[in-house]
C-alpha positions in Angstrom: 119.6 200.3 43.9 119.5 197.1 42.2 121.4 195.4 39.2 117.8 194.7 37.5 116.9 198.6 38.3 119.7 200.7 36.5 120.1 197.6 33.4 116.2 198.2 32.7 116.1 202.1 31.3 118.4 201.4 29.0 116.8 198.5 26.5 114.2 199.1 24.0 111.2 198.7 23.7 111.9 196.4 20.6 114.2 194.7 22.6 112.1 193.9 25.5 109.2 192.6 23.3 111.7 189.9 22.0 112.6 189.2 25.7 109.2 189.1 26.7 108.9 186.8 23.9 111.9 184.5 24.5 110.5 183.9 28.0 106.7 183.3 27.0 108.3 180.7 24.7 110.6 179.0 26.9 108.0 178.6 29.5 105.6 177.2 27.1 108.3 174.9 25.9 108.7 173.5 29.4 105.3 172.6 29.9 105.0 169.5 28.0 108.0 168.1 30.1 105.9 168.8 33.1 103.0 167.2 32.2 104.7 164.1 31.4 107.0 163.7 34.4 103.6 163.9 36.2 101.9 161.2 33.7 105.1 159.2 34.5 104.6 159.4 38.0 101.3 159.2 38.5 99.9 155.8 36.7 96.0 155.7 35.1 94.9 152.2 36.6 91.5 152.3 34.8 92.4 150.1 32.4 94.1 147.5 34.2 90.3 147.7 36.5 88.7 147.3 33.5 90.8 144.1 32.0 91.1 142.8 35.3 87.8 143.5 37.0 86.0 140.4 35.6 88.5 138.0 36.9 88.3 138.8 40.4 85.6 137.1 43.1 83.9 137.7 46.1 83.8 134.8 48.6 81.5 134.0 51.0 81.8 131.4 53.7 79.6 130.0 56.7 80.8 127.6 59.6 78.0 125.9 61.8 78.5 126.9 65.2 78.7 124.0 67.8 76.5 124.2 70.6 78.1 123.5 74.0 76.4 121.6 77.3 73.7 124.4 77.8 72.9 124.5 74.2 74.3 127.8 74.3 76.9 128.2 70.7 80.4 128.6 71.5 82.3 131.4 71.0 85.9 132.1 71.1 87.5 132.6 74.5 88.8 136.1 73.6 85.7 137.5 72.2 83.8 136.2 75.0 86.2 138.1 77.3 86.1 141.5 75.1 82.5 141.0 75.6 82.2 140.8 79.2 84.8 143.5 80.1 82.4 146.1 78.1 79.1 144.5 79.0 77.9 144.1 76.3 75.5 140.4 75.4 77.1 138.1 73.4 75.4 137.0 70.0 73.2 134.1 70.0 73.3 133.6 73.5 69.5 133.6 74.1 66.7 131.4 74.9 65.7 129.1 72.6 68.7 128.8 71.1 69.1 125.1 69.2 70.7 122.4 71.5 73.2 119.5 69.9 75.0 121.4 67.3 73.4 119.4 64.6 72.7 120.2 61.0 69.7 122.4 62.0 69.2 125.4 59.0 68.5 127.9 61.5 71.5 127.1 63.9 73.7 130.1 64.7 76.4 130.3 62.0 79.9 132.3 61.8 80.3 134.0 58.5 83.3 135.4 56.4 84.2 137.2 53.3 87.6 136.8 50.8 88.7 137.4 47.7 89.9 135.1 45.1 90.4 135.3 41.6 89.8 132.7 38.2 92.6 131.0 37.4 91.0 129.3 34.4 88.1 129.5 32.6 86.5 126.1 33.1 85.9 127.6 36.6 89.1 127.1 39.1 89.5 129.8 41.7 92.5 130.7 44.1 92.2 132.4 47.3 94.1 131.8 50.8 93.8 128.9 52.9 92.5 130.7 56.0 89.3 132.4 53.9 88.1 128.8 53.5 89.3 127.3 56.9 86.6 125.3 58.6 84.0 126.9 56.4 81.3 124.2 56.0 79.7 125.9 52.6 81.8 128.5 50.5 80.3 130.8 47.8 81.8 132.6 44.9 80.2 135.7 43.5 81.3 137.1 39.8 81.1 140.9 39.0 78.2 139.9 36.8 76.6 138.9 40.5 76.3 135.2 39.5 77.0 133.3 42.6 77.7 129.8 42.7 78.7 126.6 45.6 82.1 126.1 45.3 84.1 122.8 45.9 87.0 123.2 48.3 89.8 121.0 45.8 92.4 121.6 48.2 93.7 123.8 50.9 97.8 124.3 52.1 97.9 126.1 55.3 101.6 126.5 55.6 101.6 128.4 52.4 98.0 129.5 52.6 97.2 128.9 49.3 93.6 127.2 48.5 92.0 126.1 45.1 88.4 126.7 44.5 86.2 124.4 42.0 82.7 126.1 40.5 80.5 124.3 38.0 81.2 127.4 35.5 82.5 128.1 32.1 83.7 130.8 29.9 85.1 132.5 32.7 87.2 135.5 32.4 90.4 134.5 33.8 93.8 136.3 34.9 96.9 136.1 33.3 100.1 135.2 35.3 103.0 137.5 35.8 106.6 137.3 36.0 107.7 137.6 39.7 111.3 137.6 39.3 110.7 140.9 36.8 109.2 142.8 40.1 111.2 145.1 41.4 111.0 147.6 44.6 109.5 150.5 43.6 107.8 149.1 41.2 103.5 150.5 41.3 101.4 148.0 42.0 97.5 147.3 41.9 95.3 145.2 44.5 91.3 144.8 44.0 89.4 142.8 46.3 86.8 142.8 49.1 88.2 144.7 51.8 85.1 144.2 54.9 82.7 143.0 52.4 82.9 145.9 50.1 83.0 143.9 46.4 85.9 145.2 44.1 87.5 148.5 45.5 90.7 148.9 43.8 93.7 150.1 46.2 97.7 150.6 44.7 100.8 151.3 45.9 104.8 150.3 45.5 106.7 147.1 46.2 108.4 148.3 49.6 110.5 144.9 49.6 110.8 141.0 48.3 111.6 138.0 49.9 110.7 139.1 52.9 111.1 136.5 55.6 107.6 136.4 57.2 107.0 132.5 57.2 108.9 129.0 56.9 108.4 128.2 53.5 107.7 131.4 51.5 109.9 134.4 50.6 106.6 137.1 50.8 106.6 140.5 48.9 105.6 143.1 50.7 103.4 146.6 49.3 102.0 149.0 51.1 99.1 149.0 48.9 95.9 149.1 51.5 94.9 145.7 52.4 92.3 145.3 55.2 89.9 141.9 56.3 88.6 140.6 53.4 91.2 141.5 50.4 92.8 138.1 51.6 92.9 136.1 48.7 92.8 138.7 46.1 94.8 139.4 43.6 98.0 142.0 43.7 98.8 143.3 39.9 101.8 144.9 38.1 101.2 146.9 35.7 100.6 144.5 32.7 97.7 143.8 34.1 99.6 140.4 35.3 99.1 138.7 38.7 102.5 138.4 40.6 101.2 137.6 44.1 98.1 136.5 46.4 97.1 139.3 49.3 97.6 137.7 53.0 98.9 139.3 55.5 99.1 142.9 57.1 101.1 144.0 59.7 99.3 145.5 62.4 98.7 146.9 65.9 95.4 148.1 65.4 93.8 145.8 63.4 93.6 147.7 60.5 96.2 148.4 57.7 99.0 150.1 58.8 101.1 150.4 55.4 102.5 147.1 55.6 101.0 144.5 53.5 102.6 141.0 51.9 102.0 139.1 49.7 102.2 135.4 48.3 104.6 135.5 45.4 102.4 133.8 42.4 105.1 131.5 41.2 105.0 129.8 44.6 101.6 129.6 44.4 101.0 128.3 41.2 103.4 125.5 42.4 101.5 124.7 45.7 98.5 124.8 43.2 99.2 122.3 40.8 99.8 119.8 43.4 96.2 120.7 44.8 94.5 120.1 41.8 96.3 116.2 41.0 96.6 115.3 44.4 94.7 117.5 46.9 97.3 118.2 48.8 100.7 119.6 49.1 104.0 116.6 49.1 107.1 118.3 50.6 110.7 116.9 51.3 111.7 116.6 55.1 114.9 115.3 57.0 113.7 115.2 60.5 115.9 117.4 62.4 115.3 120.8 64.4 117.4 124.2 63.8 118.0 127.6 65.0 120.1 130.2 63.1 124.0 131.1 63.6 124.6 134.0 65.7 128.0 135.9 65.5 129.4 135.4 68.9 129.0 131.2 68.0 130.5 131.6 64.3 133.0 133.3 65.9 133.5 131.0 68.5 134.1 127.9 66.4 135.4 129.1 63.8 133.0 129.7 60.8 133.2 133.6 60.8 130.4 135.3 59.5 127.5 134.6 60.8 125.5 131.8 58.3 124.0 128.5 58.2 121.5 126.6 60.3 122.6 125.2 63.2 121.4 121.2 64.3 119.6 121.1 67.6 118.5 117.9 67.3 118.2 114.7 64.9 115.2 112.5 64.3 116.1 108.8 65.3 115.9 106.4 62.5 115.1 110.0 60.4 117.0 111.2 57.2 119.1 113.3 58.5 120.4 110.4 61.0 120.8 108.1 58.2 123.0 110.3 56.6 125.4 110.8 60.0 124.2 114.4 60.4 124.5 115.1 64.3 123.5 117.3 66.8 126.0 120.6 66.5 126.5 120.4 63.0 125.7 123.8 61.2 124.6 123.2 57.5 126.1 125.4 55.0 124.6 124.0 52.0 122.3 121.9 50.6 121.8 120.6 47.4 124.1 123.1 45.9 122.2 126.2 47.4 123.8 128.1 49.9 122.0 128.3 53.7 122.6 131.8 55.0 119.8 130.8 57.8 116.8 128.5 58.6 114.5 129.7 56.8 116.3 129.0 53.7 117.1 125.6 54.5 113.5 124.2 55.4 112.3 126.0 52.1 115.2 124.0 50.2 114.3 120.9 51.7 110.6 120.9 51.2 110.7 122.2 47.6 112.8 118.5 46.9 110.8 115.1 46.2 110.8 112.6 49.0 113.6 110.0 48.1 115.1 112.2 45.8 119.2 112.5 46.9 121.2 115.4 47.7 124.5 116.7 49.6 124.9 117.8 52.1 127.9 120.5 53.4 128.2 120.9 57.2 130.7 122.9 59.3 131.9 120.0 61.9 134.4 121.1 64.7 136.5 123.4 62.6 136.2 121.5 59.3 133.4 121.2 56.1 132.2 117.9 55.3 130.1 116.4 52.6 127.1 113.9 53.2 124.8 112.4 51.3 121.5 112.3 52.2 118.3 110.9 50.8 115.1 113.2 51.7 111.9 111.9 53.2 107.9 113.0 53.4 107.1 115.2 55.3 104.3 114.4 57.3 101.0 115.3 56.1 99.6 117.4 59.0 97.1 120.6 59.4 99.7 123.0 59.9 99.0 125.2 63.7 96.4 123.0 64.5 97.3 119.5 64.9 99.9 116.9 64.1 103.3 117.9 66.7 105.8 118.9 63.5 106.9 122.3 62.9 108.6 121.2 59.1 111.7 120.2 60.2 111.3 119.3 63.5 110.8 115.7 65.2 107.0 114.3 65.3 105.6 113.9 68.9 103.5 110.8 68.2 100.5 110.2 70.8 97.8 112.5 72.4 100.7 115.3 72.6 100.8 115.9 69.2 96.9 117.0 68.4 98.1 120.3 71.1 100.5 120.7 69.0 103.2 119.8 71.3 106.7 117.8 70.3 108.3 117.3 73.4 112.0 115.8 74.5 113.6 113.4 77.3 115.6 116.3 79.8 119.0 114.6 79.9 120.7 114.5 83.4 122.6 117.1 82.6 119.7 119.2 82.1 118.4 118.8 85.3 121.1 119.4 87.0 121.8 122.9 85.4 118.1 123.5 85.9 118.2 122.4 89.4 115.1 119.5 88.3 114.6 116.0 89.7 111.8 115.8 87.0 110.0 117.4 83.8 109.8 117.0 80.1 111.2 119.6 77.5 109.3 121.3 75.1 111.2 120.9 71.5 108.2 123.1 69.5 105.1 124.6 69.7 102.9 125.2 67.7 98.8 125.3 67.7 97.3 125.2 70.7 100.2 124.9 72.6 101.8 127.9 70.7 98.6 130.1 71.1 98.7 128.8 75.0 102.2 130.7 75.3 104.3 128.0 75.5 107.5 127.6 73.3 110.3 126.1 72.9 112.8 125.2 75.7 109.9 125.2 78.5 110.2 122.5 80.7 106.7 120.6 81.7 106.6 119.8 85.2 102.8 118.1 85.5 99.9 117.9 83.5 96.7 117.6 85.7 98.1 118.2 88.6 100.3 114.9 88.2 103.9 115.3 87.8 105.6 114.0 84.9 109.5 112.9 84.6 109.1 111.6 80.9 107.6 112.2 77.7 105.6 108.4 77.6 104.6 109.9 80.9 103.0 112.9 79.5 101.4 111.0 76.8 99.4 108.6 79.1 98.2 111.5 81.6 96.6 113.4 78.2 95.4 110.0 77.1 93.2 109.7 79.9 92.0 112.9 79.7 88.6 114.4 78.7 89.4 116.0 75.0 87.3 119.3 75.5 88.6 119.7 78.9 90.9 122.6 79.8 94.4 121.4 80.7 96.6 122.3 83.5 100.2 122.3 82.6 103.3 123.6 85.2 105.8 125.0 83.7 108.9 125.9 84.3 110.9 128.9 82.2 113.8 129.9 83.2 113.9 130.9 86.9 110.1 131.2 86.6 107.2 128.1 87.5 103.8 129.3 86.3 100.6 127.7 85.1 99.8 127.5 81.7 95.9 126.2 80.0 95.6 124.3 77.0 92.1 124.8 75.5 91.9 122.1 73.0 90.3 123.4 69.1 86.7 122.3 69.3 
C-alpha cells in the first residue's frame, strides 16, 4: 500500500478543496512562463518580411551562346557528357540552328536567376559576381513587378561581390548591419529567389564566423536554406539589418545540405565603394607564394606552435625581394597583425594601398627579424579565369598565363631527386588549368607532344598554338606520368 493511499482518508474535504485549489493556481501561474520561453525561442519574422520585402530583387540574366564550326551552340563539356551517358538530346542542337554566333535575337541563349538587393535608393543594387558573370543583358525585377536593364558598374570575382546600376528612384532600400555584433547562435533571416521562385523567406542560426572558405574573405556561415538562385540575396539579423550577402553552399548533392555562407557585409560594402569610383577592386600585393606552418616544421626549426606563413618563393625584382624577404622565411606578422596562417596574411596584404609601407616580422633560422617593406598592386586580373596569379603568387607572363598557369625553372636539384633530364614546374593553378586537375608541384613534361625543359619553352609551344584547340600536357606527379587536357574558356 502506498504512502499517497493511507495519507489520503485522513484530510478533509475542506482541506482538499484548498489543495485542489493551490495546484489549479500554481499550474495556471506557470503558464505565462511557458508561453514566453516558447515566444523567446521561436521568433515571428513577419515583420522583418514585411520591412524588408521591398528591398530585395529578382535578377534575371542571358548569355548568347556561341555557335561552333557546324553551327551547332556549344555547350559545356560536362553537361554534354551527362547527356550522352542518359541519352537524352541536347538543347538546341537541331537543324536550322543559327550559324556564326552573331547578335542574331533568336540565337540560343543560356539564362540565370539571382538575388540582389537596393543598396540605395537612387537605384544601386548588390548581388554576387558569379550571378552576373558573362551575362550579356541583366534584369532586375522589384516586388511591385517593375523590371528594369541594369548596368553592370563593377564586378570582383575574388570576393564575388557585383554592383548593379537601374535608371530608378525612390527605391526602398536596406539598412546595413553591424557584423562584428553577430554572434553564433544568433537567428537569422534569408529571402531571395531560390530556382526562380521570387521572395521565399528561409531562417536559421549563425553555426560559425570567419570561416576560412576563400583567400580574401572570413565567410559566416548559417544553415539557413540556400539553394541556386538565393545567391546574391540578402542574409538579415533580426533588426531587420543586412550583415551578409548569400554565396555559397556546401554540397554533395547539389542542393542545400545545412551548410550555407555568407559574405560578411562590411567586406562588401568595402569591395563596393571601390566599384562604384573606380570599377574595380585595387588590392596590396608583395609577390611571393606561401603555404602554411605545419607542426612537425615549427617544431623542427624552432618556432613551436604551429603559425605563420611560410615563403616558397619570392618574385624577382617584386616587393617582397626588395625588402630582403627570402625563400624559407615564415612571416609572423605584418603590419602589426599577427599571421596565424596564409590566409590571414594575403587578406592583410590586399586590404593595404599599393606603396603604402609596413613591417615586416619573420622567423629566419632560429631568430625574428624586422623588415620593411613597401606594398605593390596587385595585378588586375579575372580571378579563375585568366591572368596566371593566385594573389600572392608570381605572374606567369605569356600565353601560360590566360590557362591560368604560373609555372617555375626545375633547378638541378630538382631533377635529380625527381629522376628528370627535363620539365617545367607548376608554381599555381588556377582556371583552366585548376579545373584541368593540375596543381601545384606538377612537373610539365611536353605540351603538344613536344617536350619542354624550360618555362620560355612552354611559352613559345602555346604561342603557336590554335586558341580553341584542346591541349595535350604530360605530366608528371609524383611517381605517376599521365595526360592531362586543357580546354581553353571560349
Amino acid at each position: 500500500m502506498s504512502f499517497l493511499s493511507l495519507a489520503r482518508p485522513s484530510l478533509s474535504r475542506w482541506s482538499r478543496a484548498l489543495l485542489s485549489a493551490g495546484a489549479l493556481s500554481l499550474s495556471l501561474s506557470l503558464l505565462p512562463d511557458v508561453g514566453h520561453a516558447q515566444a523567446r525561442e521561436l521568433p515571428d519574422f513577419t515583420e522583418l518580411v514585411e520591412k524588408v520585402g521591398p528591398a530585395v530583387v529578382n535578377i534575371r540574366t542571358s548569355e548568347r551562346l556561341k555557335a561552333n564550326a557546324q553551327g551547332m551552340p556549344e555547350m559545356d563539356e560536362q553537361m554534354l557528357e551527362f547527356l550522352r551517358r542518359f541519352g537524352m538530346p541536347a538543347p538546341n542542337q537541331r537543324r536550322g540552328a543559327p550559324r556564326g554566333g552573331g547578335d542574331n535575337e533568336d540565337a540560343p541563349q543560356r539564362r540565370g536567376v539571382g538575388s540582389g538587393f537596393v543598396l540605395s535608393a537612387d537605384g544601386y543594387v548588390m548581388t554576387n559576381a558569379h550571378v552576373v558573370q558573362d551575362a550579356d543583358e541583366v534584369y532586375v525585377t522589384l516586388t511591385d513587378k517593375r523590371e528594369f536593364k541594369a548596368k553592370l558598374v563593377g564586378a570582383d570575382r575574388r570576393t564575388d561581390v557585383a554592383v548593379l546600376k537601374i535608371e530608378a528612384s525612390g527605391l526602398p532600400a536596406v539598412k546595413i548591419g553591424d557584423v562584428g555584433r553577430l554572434k553564433v547562435g544568433e537567428w537569422v533571416m534569408a529571402i531571395g529567389s531560390p530556382f526562380g521562385f521570387d521572395n521565399s523567406v528561409t531562417a536559421g542560426i549563425v553555426s560559425a564566423k570567419a570561416r576560412d572558405t576563400g583567400d580574401f574573405l572570413p565567410f559566416i556561415q548559417t544553415d539557413v536554406a540556400i539553394n541556386p538562385g538565393n545567391s546574391g540575396g540578402p542574409l538579415l539579423n533580426m533588426r531587420g539589418e543586412v550583415v551578409g550577402i548569400n554565396s555559397q553552399i556546401y554540397s554533395q548533392s547539389g542542393g542545400f545540405m545545412g551548410i550555407s555562407f555568407s559574405i560578411p557585409i562590411d567586406e562588401a560594402i568595402r569591395v563596393s565603394e571601390q566599384l562604384r569610383s573606380h570599377g574595380k577592386v585595387v588590392r596590396g600585393f608583395i609577390g611571393v607564394t606561401l603555404e602554411d606552418v605545419s607542426k612537425d616544421v615549427a617544431e623542427a626549426i624552432g618556432l613551436g606552435k604551429p603559425h605563420g606563413a611560410v615563403i616558397r618563393s619570392v618574385v624577382a625584382g617584386g616587393a617582397a625581394d626588395k625588402a630582403g624577404i627570402e625563400g624559407g622565411d615564415v612571416i609572423t606578422k605584418f603590419d602589426g597583425k599577427t599571421i596565424e596562417k596564409v590566409s590571414d596574411l594575403r587578406r592583410v596584404v590586399a586590404g593595404l594601398k599599393p606603396n603604402s609601407k609596413a613591417v615586416v616580422q619573420v622567423f629566419r633560422r632560429g631568430t625574428y627579424k624586422d623588415l620593411n617593406i613597401t606594398i605593390a598592386e596587385m595585378p588586375n586580373e579575372e580571378a579563375r579565369t585568366s591572368a596566371g596569379v593566385d594573389g600572392d603568387g608570381k605572374p606567369s607572363a605569356g600565353p601560360a598565363s590566360a590557362l591560368g598557369l604560373q609555372l617555375g625553372e626545375l633547378s638541378e636539384a630538382q631533377k635529380r631527386e625527381l629522376k628528370l633530364k627535363s620539365g617545367v614546374r607548376v608554381e599555381a593553378a588556377i582556371g583552366v588549368a585548376a579545373r584541368a586537375g593540375l596543381r601545384e608541384g606538377d612537373v610539365i613534361l611536353s605540351v603538344d607532344n613536344t617536350d619542354v625543359s624550360s618555362v620560355k619553352q612552354v611559352q613559345a609551344v602555346l604561342a603557336k598554338l590554335d586558341k580553341a584547340k584542346v591541349i595535350n600536357l604530360l605530366v608528371r606527379r609524383g611517381d605517376l606520368t599521365s595526360f592531362v587536357l586543357l580546354r581553353p574558356a571560349r
